[in-house]
N, C-alpha and C positions, 0 to 999 in steps of 0.2 A: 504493500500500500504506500509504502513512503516512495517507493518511485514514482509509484504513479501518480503520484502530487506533485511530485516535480514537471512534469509535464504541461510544456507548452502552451497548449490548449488543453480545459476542460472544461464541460460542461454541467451546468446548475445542477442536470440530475445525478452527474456523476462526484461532483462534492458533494453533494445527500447522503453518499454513500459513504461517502470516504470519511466523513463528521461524522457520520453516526458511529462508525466501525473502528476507526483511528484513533492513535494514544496521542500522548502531547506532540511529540514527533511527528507526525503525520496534521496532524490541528497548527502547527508552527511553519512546517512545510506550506500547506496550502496557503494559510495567510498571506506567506510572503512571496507567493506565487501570481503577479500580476496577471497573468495568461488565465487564471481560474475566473471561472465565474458561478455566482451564489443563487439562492433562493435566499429571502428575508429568514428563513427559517436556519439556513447554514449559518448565516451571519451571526444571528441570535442566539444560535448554539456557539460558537467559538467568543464571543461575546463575554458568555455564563461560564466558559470554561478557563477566562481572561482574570476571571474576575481577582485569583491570586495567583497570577502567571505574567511578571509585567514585561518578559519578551512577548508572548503572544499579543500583551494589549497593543505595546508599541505598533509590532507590524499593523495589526487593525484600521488603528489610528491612522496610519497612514493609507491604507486606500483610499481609492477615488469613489467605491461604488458604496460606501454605509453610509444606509437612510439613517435619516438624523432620531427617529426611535429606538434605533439599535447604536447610534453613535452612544444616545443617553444610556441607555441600557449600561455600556460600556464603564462610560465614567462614575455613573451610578451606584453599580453594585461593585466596582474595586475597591482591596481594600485601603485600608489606610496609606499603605507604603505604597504598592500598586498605583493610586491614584495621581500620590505626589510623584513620582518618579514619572508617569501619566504625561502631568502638566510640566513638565520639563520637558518636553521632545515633542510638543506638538508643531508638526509641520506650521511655514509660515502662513499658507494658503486657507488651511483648518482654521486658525486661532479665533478667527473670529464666530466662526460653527461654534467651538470647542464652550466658548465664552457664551456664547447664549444660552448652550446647553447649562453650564455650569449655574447660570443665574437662573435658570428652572429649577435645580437641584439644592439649592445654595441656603435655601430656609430647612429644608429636613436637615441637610446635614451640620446646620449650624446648631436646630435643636438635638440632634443628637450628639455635638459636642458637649452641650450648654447641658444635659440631663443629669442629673447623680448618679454620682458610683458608689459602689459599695464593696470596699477592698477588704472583705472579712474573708471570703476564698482566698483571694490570690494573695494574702497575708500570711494566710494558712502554706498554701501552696509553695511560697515562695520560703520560707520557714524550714517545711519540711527538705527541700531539696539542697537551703544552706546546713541543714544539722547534716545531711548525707553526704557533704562536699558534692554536690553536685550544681551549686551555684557559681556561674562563672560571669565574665565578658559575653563566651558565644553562647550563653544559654539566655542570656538576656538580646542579642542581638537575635535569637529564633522568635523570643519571646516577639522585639519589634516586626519581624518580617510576617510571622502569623497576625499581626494585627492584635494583638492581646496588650491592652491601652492598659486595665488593671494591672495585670502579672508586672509588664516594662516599668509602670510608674513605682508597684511594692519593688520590684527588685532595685531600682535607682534610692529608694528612699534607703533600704538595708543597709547599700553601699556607703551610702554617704550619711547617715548617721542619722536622720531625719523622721519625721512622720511622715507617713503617704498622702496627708491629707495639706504639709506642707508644698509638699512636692506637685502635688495635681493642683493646686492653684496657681504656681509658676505655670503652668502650661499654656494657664489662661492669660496669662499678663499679656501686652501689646509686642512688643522687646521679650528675645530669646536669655538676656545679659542674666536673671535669674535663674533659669536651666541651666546655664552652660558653666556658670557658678557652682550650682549641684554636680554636674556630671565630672567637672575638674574636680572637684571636692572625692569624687567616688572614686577618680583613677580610671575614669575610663578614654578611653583613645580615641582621636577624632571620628575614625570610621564609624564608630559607634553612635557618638557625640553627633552627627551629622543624620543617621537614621531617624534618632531620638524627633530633633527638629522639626524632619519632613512628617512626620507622627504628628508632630505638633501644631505642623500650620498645613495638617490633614483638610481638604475643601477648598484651598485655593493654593497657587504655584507659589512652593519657594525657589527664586529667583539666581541665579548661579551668582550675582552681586550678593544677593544677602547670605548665602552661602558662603562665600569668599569674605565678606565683615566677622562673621560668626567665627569663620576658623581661624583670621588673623586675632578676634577677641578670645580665644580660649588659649591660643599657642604662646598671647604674651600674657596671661593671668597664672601664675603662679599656684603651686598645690595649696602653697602656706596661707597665700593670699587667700584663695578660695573657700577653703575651711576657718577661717578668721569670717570672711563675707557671712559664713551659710551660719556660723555661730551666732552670729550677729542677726541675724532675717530670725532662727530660731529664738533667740530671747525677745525680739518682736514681737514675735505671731504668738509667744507665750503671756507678754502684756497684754497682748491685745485682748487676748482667752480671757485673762483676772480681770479686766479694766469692767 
């Protein structure tokens, strides 16, 4: 099957087939096979299969031939990292598609940033996996790539000495300068530090400029300094609790 996505020419009925019956390899192949042509129903299946796959969304994204329901589909149901990684590569031609689509989408996903959490699992969760040493760097970088907002923010709070409930209110501040704070304070490394972000300004693009402010702001901040900052924010948010 994967050869035969690679081919030239193919027709809508014969991607029906190949979506339905084909693994990632073969859903990654057609995509990016300009020579294929779709059914709205192919589309919309590699779409939902995009959804935590962000080579597949990429190539998507770029065709010429997705109707703008299955564009939103796309942006829609990605997850958090998927999306922002998403809105970094959107051809020049799309952005403006991309952006209207996004400003349909842009109230749910604003309320479901803006809803409560309740980090009494992934407290639990994350707990458990540090008493097992099985709490890491890349066990918190799965945590971001799965989309798991609780689990990433208990496991950044553990790190760096904090409440979680500290920590998930940096997320929401305007300015990343409080996160990035925490995450020098934890030891974690830009690659990480840089995941965290686009988690964080999940629903609209982070910009490769404020990417690039972010990492020259974490690379000259200091461990000492950092943990000095987050002691500092900590006896705050602790006045604030008594006041």
């Amino acid at each position: 099957m994967l050869a035969i996505s690679g081919r030239s020419s193919l027709s809508a009925t014969l991607t029906d087939v190949l979506v339905e019956r084909g693994n990632q390899q073969v859903s990654r192949k057609l995509a990016g096979n300009s020579g294929a042509r779709f059914s709205e129903w192919g589309l919309s299946s590699l779409a939902e299969r995009a959804a935590d796959d962000s080579e597949l969304a990429e190539m998507l994204i770029s065709r010429n031939d997705m109707p703008v329901p299955v564009l939103q589909q796309l942006v829609g149901r990605a997850t958090d990292i998927v999306r922002s990684r998403l809105l970094t590569c959107i051809p020049p031609e799309k952005s403006d598609q991309v952006q209207q689509v996004l400003m349909g989408i842009s109230s749910k996903i604003k309320y479901r940033a803006e809803e409560p959490r309740d980090f009494r699992m992934s407290d639990s969760v994350v707990k458990e996996l540090n008493k097992n040493g099985k709490l890491n760097e890349e066990t918190l970088l799965e945590f971001i790539t799965a989309g798991k907002v609780e689990e990433t923010l208990s496991t950044l709070a553990l790190f760096c000495g904090a409440p979680v409930e500290v920590i998930a209110r940096l997320t929401k501040n305007v300015g990343p300068e409080g996160l990035i704070t925490a995450c020098k304070a934890a030891r974690l490394a830009w690659t990480t530090v840089s995941a965290i972000l686009k988690m964080r300004f999940a629903g609209h693009m982070v910009s490769e400029q404020e990417l690039g402010d972010a990492k020259r702001t974490f690379l000259a901040l200091s461990q000492a300094a950092a943990q000095r900052t987050l002691r500092f924010m900590l006896l705050h948010a602790n006045e604030m609790k008594t006041a």
